[in-house]
N, C-alpha and C positions, 0 to 999 in steps of 0.2 A: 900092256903099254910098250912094252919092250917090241914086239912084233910092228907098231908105228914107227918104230928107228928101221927097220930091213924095208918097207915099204916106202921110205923117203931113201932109202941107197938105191931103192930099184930103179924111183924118179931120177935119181940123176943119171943112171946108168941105161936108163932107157931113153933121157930126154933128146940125146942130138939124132933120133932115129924118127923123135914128129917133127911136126911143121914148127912146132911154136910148146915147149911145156916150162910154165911157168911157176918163178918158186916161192915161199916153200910152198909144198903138196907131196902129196905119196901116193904109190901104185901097189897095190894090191898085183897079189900075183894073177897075171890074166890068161887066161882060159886060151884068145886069139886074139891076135890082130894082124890087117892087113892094111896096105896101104896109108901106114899112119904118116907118112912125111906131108900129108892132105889133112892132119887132124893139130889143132891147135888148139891149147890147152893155158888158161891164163894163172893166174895166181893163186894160191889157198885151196885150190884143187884134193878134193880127197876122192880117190876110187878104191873100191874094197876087193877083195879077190873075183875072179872070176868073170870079168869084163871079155867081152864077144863083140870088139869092134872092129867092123870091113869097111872098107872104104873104096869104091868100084870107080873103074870111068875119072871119070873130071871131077867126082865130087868131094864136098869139102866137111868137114866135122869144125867146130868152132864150141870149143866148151871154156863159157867167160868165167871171171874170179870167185872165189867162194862155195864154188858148187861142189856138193858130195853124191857119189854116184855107188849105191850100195853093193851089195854081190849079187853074182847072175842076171845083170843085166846085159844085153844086146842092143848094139846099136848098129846101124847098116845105113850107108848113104851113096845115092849115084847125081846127088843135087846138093844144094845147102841145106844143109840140117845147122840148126843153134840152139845152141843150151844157153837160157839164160843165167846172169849173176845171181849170186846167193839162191838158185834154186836145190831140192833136194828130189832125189829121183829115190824111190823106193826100190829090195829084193823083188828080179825076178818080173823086171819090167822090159818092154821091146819098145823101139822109136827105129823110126825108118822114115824114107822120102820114095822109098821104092814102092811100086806094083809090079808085079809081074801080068801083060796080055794073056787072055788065054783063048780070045776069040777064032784063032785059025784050027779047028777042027785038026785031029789028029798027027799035029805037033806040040810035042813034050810040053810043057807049061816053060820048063826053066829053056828051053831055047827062043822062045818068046821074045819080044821086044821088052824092054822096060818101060816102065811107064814113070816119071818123074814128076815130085811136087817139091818143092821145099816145104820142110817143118819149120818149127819156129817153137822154141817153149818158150815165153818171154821172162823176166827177173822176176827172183822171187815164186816163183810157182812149185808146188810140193803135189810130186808126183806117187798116187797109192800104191803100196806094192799090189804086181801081179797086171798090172796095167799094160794096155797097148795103144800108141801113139803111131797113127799110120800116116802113109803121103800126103801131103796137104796140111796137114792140122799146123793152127796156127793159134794157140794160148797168149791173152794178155796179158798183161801183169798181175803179179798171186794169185793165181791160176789153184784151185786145187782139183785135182786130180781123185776121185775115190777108188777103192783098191778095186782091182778086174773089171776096171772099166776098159771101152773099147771107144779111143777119141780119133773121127776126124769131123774136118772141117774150122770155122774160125768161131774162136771164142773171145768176148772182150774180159777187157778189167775187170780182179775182184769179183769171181765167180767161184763155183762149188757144181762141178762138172762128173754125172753118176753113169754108171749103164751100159749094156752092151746093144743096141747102140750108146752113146756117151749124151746127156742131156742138162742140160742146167740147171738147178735144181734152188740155187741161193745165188744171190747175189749183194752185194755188200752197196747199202746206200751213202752216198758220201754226207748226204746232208740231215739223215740221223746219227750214222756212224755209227751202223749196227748192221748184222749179216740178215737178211732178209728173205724168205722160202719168195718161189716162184712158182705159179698155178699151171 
């Protein structure tokens, strides 16, 4: 417990270097960061050691209140990316809004164009560890996430999202009020 007091001095001491870090929360010791005066960070915020957040270009990181962000996870944006409130993101997961081009034959991949979507993980959504959340993907509310899955594209409300590719597998009816397989 004692180790959650040095990770709330880090917050403070790291906070006037984002856009926005709000209190209380605590910072695990990170790995990297770049471009965090672009990353905004709201209240109750918990990150665990080893955060790998870059922030390129014009893009923006936007992590709302509540949310905990385990160890070794990466996150990368040259667009809007959003975390939503009270979500929980598992060890050892990736979220991005980047692609990298690689269409022009015999130049590098990483000198390539980017290719930009915004993500969106929306409130409440619990992300499996080991997971990867690439450009575009857009999660509705309590969202879950299965461990090593591979999510893009858009998902609604109160699903249960598996696979590599990523597919939905349950869905939660409102008018039983019970989680529901999908065929």
């Amino acid at each position: 417990m004692i180790y959650k007091i040095f990770w709330a001095l880090r917050a403070v001491l790291y906070a006037p270097f984002f856009g926005k870090f709000g209190f209380p929360g605590y910072l695990g010791r990170p790995l990297f960061l770049m471009g965090i005066k672009k990353v905004f960070i709201g209240k109750k915020v918990r990150i665990f050691p080893h955060l790998r957040l870059e922030v390129h270009r014009s893009g923006t990181v936007c992590i709302q209140d509540d949310v905990v962000i385990s160890q070794n996870v990466h996150i990368t944006s040259a667009g809007n990316l959003v975390i939503g409130k009270s979500s929980l993101i598992l060890a050892n997961v990736f979220i991005t809004n980047i692609d990298h081009d690689y269409e022009e034959i015999g130049k590098h991949v990483v000198k390539q164009e980017y290719l930009v979507k915004d993500t969106i993980i929306g409130d409440n959504c619990y992300i499996g560890m080991g997971s990867a959340i690439l450009a575009g993907t857009i999660l509705g509310k309590q969202c879950v996430v299965g461990a090593n899955s591979v999510v893009r594209g858009e998902f609604p409300d109160y699903c249960v999202i598996v696979g590599a590719p990523a597919r939905i597998v349950k869905k939660y009816n409102l008018e039983s009020q019970k989680w529901e397989k999908v065929n």
